[in-house]
C-alpha positions as CSV (number, residue, x, y, z in Angstrom):
1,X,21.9,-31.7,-9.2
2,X,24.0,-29.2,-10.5
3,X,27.8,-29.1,-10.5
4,X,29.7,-27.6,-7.7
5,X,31.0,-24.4,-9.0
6,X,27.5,-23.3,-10.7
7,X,25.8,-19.8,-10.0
8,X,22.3,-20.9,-9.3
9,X,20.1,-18.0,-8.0
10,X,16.4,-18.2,-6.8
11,X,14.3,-15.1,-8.2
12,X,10.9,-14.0,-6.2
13,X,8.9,-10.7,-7.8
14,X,5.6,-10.2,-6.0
15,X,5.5,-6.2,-6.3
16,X,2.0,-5.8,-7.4
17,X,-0.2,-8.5,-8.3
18,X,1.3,-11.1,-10.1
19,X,3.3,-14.0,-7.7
20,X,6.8,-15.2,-9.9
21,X,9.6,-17.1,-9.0
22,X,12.5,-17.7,-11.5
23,X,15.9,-20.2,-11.6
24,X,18.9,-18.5,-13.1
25,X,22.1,-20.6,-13.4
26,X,25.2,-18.7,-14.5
27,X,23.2,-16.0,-16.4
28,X,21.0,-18.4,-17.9
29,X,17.3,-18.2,-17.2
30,X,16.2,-22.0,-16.5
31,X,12.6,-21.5,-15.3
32,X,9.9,-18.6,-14.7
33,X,6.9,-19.5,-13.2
34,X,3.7,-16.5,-13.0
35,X,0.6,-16.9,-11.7
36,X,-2.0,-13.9,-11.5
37,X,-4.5,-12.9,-9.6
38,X,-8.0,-13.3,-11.3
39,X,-9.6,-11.8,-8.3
40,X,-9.1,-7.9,-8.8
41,X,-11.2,-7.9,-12.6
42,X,-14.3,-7.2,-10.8
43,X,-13.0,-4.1,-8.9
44,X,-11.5,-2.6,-11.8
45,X,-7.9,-2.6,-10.5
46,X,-5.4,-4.2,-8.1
47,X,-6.8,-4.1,-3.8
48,X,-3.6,-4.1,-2.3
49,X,-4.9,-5.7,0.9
50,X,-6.1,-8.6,-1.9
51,X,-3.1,-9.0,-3.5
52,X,-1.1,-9.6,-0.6
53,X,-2.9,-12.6,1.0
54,X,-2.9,-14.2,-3.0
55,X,0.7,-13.7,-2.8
56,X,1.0,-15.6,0.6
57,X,-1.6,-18.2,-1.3
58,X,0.9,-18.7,-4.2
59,X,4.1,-18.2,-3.6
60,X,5.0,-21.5,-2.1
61,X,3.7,-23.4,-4.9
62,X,5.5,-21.3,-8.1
63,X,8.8,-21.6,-6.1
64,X,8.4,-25.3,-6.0
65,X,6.8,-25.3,-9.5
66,X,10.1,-23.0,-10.5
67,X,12.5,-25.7,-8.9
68,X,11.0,-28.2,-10.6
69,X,11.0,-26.5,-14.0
70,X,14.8,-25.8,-13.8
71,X,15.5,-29.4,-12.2
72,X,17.3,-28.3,-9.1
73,X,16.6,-28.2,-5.1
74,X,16.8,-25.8,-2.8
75,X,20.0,-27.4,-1.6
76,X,21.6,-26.3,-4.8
77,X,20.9,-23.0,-4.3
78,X,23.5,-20.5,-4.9
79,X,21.9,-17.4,-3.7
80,X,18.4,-15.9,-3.3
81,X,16.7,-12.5,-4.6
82,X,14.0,-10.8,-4.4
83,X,11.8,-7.4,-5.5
84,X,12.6,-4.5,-3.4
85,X,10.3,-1.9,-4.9
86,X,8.8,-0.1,-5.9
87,X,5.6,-1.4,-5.5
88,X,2.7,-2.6,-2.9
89,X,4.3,-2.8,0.3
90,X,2.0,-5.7,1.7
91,X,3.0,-7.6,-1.6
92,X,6.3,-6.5,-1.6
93,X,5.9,-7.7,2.8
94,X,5.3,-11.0,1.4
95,X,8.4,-11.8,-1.2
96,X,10.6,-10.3,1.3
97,X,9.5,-12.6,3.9
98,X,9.9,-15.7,1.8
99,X,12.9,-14.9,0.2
100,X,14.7,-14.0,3.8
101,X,13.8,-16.9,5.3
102,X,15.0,-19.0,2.6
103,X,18.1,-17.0,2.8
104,X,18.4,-17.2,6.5
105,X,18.2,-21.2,6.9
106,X,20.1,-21.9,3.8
107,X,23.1,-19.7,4.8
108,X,22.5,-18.0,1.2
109,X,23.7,-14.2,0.0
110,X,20.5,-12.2,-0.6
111,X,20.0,-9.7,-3.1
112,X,17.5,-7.4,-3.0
113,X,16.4,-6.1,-6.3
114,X,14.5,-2.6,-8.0
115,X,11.9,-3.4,-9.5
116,X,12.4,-0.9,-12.6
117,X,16.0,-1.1,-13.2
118,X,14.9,-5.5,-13.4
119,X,12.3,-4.4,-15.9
120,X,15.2,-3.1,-18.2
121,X,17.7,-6.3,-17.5
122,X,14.9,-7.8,-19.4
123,X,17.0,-7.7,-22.1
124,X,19.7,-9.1,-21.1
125,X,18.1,-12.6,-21.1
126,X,18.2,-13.9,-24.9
127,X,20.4,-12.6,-27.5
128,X,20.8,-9.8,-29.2
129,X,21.6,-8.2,-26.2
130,X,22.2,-4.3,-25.9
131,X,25.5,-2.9,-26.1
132,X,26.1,0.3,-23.4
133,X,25.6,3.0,-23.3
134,X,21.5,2.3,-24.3
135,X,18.5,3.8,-23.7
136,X,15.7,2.6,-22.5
137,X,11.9,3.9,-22.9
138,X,10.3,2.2,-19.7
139,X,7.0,2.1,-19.6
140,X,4.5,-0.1,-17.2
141,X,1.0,1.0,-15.1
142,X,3.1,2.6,-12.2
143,X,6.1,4.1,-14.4
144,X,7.1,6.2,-17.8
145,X,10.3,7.0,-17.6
146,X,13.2,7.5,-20.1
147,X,16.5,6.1,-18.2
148,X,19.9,6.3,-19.8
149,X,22.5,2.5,-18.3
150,X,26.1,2.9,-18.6
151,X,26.2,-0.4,-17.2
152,X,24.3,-3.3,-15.7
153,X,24.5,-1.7,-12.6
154,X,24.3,2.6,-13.6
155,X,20.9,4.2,-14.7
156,X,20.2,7.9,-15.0
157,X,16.1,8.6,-15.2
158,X,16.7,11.5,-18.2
159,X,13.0,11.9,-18.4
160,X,9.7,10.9,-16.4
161,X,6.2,11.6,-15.7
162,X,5.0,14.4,-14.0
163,X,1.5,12.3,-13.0
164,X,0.3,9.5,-14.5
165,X,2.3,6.9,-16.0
166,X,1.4,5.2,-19.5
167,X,-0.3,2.4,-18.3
168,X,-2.5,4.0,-16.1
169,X,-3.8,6.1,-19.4
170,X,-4.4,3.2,-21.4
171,X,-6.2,1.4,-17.6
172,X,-7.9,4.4,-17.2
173,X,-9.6,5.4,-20.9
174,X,-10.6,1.5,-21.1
175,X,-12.7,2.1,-17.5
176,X,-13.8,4.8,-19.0
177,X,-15.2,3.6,-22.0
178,X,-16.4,0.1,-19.7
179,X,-14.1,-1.7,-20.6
180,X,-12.9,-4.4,-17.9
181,X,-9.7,-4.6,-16.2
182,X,-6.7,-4.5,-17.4
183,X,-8.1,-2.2,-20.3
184,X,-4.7,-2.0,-22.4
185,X,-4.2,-5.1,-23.4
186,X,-7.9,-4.6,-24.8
187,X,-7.7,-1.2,-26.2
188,X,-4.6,-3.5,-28.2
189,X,-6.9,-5.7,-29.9
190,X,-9.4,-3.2,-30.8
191,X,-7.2,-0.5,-32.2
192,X,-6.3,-3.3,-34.8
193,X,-9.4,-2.8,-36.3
194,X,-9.8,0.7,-35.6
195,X,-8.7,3.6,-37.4
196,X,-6.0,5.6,-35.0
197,X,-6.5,9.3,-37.1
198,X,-10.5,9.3,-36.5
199,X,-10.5,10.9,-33.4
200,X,-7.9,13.4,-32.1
201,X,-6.7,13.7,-28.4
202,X,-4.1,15.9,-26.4
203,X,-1.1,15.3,-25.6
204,X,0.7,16.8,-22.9
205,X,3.5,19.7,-23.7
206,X,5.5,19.3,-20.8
207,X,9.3,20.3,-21.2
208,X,12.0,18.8,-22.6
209,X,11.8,14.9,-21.9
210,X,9.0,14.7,-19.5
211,X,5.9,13.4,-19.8
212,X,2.4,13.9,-18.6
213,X,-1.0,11.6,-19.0
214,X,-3.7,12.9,-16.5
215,X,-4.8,15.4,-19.5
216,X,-5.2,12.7,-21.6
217,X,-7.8,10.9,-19.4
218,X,-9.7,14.1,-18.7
219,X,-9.9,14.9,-22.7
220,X,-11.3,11.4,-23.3
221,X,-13.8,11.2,-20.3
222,X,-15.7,14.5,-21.8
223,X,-15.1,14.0,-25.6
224,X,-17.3,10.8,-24.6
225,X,-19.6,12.5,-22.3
226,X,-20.8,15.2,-24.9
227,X,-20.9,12.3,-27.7
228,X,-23.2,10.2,-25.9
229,X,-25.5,12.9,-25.5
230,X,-26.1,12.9,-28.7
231,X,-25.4,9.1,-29.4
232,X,-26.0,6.4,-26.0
233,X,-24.5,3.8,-28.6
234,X,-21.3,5.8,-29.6
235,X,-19.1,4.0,-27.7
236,X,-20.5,0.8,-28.8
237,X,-20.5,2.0,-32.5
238,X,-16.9,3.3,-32.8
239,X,-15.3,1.2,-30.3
240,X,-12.6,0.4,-32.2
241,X,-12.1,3.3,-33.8
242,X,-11.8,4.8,-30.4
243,X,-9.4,2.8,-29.4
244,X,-7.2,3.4,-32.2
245,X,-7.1,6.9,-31.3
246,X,-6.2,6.9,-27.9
247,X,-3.7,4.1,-28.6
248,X,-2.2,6.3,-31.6
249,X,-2.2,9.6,-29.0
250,X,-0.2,7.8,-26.2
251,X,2.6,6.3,-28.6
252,X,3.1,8.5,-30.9
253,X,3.4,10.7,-27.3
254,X,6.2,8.1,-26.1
255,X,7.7,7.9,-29.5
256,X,8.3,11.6,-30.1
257,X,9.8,12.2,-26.2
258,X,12.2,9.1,-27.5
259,X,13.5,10.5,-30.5
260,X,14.0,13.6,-28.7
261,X,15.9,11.7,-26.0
262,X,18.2,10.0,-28.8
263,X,18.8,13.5,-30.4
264,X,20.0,15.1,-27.0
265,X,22.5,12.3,-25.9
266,X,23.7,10.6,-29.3
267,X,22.8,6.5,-28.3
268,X,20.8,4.8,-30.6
269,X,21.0,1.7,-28.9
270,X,17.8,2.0,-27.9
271,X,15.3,-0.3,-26.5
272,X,11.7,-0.5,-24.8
273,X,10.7,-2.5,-21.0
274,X,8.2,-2.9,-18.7
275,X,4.3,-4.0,-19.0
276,X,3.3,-1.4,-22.1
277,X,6.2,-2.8,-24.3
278,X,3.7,-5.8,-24.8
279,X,1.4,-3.1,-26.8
280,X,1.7,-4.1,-30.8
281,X,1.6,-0.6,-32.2
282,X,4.5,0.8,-29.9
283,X,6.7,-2.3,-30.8
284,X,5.7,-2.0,-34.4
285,X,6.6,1.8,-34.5
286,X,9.9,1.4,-32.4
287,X,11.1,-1.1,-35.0
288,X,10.0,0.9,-37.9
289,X,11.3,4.5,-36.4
290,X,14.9,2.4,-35.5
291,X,15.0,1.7,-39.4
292,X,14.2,5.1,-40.6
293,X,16.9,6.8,-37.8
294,X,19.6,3.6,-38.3
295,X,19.0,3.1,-34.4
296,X,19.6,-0.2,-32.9
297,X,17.0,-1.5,-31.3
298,X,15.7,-4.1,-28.9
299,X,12.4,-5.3,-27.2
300,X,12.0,-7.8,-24.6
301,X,10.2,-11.2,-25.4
302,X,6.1,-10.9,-24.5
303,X,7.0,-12.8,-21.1
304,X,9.5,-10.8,-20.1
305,X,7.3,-7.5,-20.7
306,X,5.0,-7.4,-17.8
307,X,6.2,-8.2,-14.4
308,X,7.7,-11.6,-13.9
309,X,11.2,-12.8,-11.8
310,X,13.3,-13.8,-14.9
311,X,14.3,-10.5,-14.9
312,X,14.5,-10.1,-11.0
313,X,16.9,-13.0,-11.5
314,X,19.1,-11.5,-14.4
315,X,19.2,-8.4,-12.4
316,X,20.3,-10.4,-9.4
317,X,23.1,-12.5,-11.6
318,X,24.6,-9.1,-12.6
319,X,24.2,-7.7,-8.9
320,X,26.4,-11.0,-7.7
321,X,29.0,-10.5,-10.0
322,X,29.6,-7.3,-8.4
323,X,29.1,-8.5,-4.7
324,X,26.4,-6.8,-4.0
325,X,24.6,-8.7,-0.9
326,X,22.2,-7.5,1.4
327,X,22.2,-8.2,5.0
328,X,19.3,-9.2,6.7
329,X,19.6,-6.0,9.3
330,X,19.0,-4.0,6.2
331,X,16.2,-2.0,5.3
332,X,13.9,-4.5,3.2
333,X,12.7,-1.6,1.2
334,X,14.7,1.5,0.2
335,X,13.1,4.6,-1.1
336,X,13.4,5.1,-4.7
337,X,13.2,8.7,-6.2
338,X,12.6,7.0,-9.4
């Protein structure tokens, strides 16, 4: 049990296709419990329609399992949140549910959450934590966008894509190649070994601090088509260095649309969020760029990178600070322009 006056929020993300449930108590992150979805590797990519009855599989036992973890009950409860969006509405359908019926028999304050603006609380759960104003290069499989907080609570999106998002090129080139899904966290591991000059791609020169990836795809898919005519085994035999290339393409990409970003507004408190801030080489060059330009900067833990509810329940803590409740009449999911 916890004492009287403590802040004890329920977190429940199920946007896309992994089921989480977090326990925050008074800003502190006390549990957060993920479990994925092994079922959409042999399609090549999330089936909503899949997704959602997983969600409706798991979610009772990682809240109970996220309880546990924190050593509280549900009658401690201070308040309960959830994802809003963006994301797959029947997985969205089935956090919403849950978390509204927790909050309608408990009597608890519900707090519906965005998914993106969560993905940048992110770090706001361990120390060092970003001072404002900061800016934030957030990029996942649905989202590349450069957002500006003045606060917990005010983002401006300064920059975004125009098609694809960064994820989806590094999904996309691994299918390409056959690799299996998720394909970025492999092209990762074989651009170690690979090396990232042997090969040159496109980027996009969209203006100012936009950004574009569908060119990308299309420039791989034929550079790979005309070498297998001449080679079937050239995928096979340059795998790696591959890899390297296209990795080296998108984040030096994200990297230059950053520094341009810093440039136009003057903050170099500057961090990265969202699922792509796992990849090694843009965390490696964000930290070595920061010590070349003097920037501060800041990258989530691994955990915290790809979707999870510790950071629906940090932004949730910040959200009750400021009394921002839903009520149950409300629209469970808002559209975001963003």
């Amino acid at each position: 049990m916890t004492p009287e006056n403590d802040k004890v929020i329920l977190a429940i993300e199920t946007s896309c296709d992994d089921t989480s449930a977090s326990i925050c108590i008074n800003g502190k992150i006390c549990s957060n419990i993920v479990a994925d979805q092994e079922v959409h590797r042999k399609y090549g990519g999330v089936v909503p329609e899949l997704a959602s009855r997983a969600h409706q599989q798991n979610i009772v036992p990682v809240v109970d399992l996220a309880l546990k973890t924190a050593g509280v009950k549900i009658q401690d409860l201070t308040a309960v949140s959830y994802t809003q969006g963006p994301g797959l509405l029947g997985s969205l359908m089935v956090g919403s549910s849950f978390a509204r019926g927790i909050s309608l028999s408990r009597n608890l304050p519900l707090i519906g959450v965005n998914h993106i603006q969560a993905h940048i609380m992110a770090h706001f759960i361990d120390e060092p934590q970003p001072e404002f104003p900061f800016l934030c290069l957030l990029v996942s499989g649905g989202h590349t966008q450069i957002v500006s907080m003045k606060s917990h609570s005010e983002m401006e999106v300064i920059g975004t894509t125009l098609d694809d998002a960064a994820g989806e090129a590094f999904d996309k080139t691994a299918k390409i190649m056959g690799l299996p899904y998720p394909g970025g966290p492999l092209i990762d591991k074989y651009a170690k070994d690979g090396n990232p000059l042997k090969f040159k791609f496109p980027d996009s020169r969209v203006p100012e601090l936009n950004f574009s990836f569908s060119g990308l795809k299309t420039a791989v898919m034929y550079f790979l088509q005309d070498a297998e005519k001449e080679d079937p085994d050239f995928i096979v035999k340059n795998l790696n260095d591959i890899c390297a290339s296209i990795q080296h393409t998108i984040v030096s990409y994200l990297l230059r649309k950053l520094k341009l970003a810093v440039e136009q507004t003057g903050i170099t408190n500057v961090g990265l969020a969202g699922g792509v801030s796992a990849n090694s080489s843009l965390r490696f060059n964000l930290e070595q760029i920061g010590k070349e330009k003097s920037w501060d900067t800041f990258i989530p833990d691994f955990q915290y990178c790809t979707d999870n509810a510790a950071m629906i329940a940090m932004a949730a803590h910040y959200l009750y600070e400021g009394g921002n409740f839903q009520s149950l009449d409300a629209v469970p999911f808002p559209r975001y322009d963003y």
